[in-house]
C-alpha positions as CSV (number, residue, x, y, z in Angstrom):
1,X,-5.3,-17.1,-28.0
2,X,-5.9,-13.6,-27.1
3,X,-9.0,-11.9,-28.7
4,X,-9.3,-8.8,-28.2
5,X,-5.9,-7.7,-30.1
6,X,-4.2,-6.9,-27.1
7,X,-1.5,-8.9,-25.4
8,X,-2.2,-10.3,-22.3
9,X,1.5,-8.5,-20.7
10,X,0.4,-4.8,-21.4
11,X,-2.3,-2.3,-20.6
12,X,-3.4,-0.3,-22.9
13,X,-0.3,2.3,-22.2
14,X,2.9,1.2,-21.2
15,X,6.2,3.3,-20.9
16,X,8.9,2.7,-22.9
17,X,12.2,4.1,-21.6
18,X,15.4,4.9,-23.5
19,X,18.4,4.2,-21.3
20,X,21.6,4.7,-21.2
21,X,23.2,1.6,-19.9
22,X,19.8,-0.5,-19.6
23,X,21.1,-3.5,-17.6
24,X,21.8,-1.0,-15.1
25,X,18.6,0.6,-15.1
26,X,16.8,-2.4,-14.3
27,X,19.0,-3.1,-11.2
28,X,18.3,0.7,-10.3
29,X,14.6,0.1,-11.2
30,X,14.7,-3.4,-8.6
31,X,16.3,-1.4,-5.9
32,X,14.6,1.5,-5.7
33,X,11.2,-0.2,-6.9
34,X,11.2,-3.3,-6.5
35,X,11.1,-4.4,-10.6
36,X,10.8,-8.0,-11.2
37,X,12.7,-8.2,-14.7
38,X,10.6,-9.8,-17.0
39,X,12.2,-10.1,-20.6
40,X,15.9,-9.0,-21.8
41,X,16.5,-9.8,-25.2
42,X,20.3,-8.5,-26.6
43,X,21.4,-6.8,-28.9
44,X,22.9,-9.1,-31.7
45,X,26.0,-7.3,-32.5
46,X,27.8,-8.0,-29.8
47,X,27.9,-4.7,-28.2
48,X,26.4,-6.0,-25.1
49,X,23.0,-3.3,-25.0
50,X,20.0,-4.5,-24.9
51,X,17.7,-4.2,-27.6
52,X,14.6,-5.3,-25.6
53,X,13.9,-5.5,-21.6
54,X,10.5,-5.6,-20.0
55,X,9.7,-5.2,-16.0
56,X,7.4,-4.8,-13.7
57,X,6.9,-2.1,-11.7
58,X,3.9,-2.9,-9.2
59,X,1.0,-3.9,-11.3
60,X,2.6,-1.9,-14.7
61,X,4.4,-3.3,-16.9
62,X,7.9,-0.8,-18.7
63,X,9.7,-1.7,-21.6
64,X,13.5,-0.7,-21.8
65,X,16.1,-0.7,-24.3
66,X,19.2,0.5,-24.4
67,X,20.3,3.7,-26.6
68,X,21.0,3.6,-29.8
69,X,22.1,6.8,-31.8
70,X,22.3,5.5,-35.3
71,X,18.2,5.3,-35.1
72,X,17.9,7.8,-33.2
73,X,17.1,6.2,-30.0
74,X,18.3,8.5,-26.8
75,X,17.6,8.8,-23.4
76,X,17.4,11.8,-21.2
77,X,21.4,12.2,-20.6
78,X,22.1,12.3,-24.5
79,X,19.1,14.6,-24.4
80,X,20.1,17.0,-21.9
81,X,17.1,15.9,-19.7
82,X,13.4,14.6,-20.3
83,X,9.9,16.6,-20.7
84,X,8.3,12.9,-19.3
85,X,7.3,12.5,-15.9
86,X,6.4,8.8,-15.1
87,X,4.1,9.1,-12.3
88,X,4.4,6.1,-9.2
89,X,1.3,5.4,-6.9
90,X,2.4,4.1,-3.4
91,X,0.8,3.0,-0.1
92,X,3.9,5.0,1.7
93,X,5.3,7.4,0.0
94,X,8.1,9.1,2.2
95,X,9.5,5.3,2.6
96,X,9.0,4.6,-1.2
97,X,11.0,7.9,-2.1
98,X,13.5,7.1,0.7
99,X,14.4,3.7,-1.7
100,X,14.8,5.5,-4.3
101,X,17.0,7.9,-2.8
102,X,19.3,4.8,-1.2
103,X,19.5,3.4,-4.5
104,X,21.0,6.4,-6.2
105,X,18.3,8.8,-7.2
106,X,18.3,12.5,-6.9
107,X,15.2,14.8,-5.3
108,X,14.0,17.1,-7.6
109,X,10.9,18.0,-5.5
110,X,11.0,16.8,-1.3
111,X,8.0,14.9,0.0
112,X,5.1,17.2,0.7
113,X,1.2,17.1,1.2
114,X,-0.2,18.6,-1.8
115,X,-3.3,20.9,-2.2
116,X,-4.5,17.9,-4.4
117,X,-4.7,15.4,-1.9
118,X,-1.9,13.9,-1.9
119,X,1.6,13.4,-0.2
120,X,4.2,13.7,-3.4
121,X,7.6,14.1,-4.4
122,X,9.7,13.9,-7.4
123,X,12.9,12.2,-8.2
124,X,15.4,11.6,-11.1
125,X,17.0,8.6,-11.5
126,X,20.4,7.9,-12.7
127,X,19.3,7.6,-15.8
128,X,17.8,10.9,-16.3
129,X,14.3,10.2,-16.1
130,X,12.1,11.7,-13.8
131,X,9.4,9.7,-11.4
132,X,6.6,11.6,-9.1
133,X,5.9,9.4,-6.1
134,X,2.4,9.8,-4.6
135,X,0.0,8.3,-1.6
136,X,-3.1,9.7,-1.4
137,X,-4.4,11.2,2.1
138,X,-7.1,12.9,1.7
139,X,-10.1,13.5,-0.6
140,X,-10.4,16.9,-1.6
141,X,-13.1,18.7,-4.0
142,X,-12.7,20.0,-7.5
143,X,-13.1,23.6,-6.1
144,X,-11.1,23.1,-3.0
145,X,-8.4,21.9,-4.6
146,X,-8.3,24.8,-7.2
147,X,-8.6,27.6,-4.6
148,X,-6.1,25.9,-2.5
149,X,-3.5,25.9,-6.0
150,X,-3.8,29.6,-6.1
151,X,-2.0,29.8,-3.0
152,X,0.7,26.7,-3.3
153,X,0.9,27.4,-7.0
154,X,2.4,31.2,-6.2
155,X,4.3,30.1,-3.4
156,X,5.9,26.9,-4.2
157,X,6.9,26.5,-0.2
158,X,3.5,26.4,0.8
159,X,2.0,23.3,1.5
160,X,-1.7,22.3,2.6
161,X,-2.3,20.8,6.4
């Protein structure tokens, strides 16, 4: 028995993603990630969505479900696109992104070294939820990394060494 209130398949915050077509997503999401599928649980009416999935998504855990309108459950393409970013750390980032891309993803931002310290780029997926892809290179200072944004941040082709 777990203790602490929390269950042992979770940390504290895990995503929970709307899909359209879930069952798809979670090939997409094995593909382009590498998701073991965890959980799939239907939907009882028949209709074939699911009502529950859970994967895992290097050492994160995501739930899933399929939409459903009449509780007002949408993803991103009923919504006309998603203010979320879910955010992916990777030892190799250009590869990782490349996956993604094979797998049917779209770049939003390329692959680029980053004033933060980091190489990063951001995809959608087919599902219309976007993912940044990062791999640290570099340790970089508070204060460098602000003077360095006031350069990258104005012109968005910039990039750091």
């Amino acid at each position: 028995m777990n203790d602490n209130k929390m269950p042992n398949v979770t940390h504290s915050l895990t995503p929970h993603l709307v899909c359209r077509n879930a069952a798809d997503a979670i090939e997409f999401y094995r593909k382009a990630f590498g998701a073991e599928e965890l959980t799939r649980m239907p939907a009882q009416d028949g209709s074939g969505k699911l009502m529950h999935a859970m994967i895992r998504i290097g050492d994160s855990n995501v739930m899933l479900c399929d939409e459903f309108p009449q509780w007002g459950s949408l993803g991103p393409q009923s919504l006309n696109g998603t203010p979320v970013t879910l955010h992916y750390n990777v030892p190799d980032v250009d590869a990782a992104f490349q996956r993604a891309l094979d797998a049917g993803a779209k770049t939003k931002m390329p692959v680029t070294d980053m004033f933060w310290g980091d190489r990063y780029g951001v995809l959608t997926d087919p599902f219309g939820h976007d993912w940044s892809l990062a791999t640290h290179i570099r340790d970089v200072s508070v204060e460098e990394a602000l003077e360095a944004s006031k350069h990258q941040m104005c012109d968005p082709a910039a990039t750091q060494q």
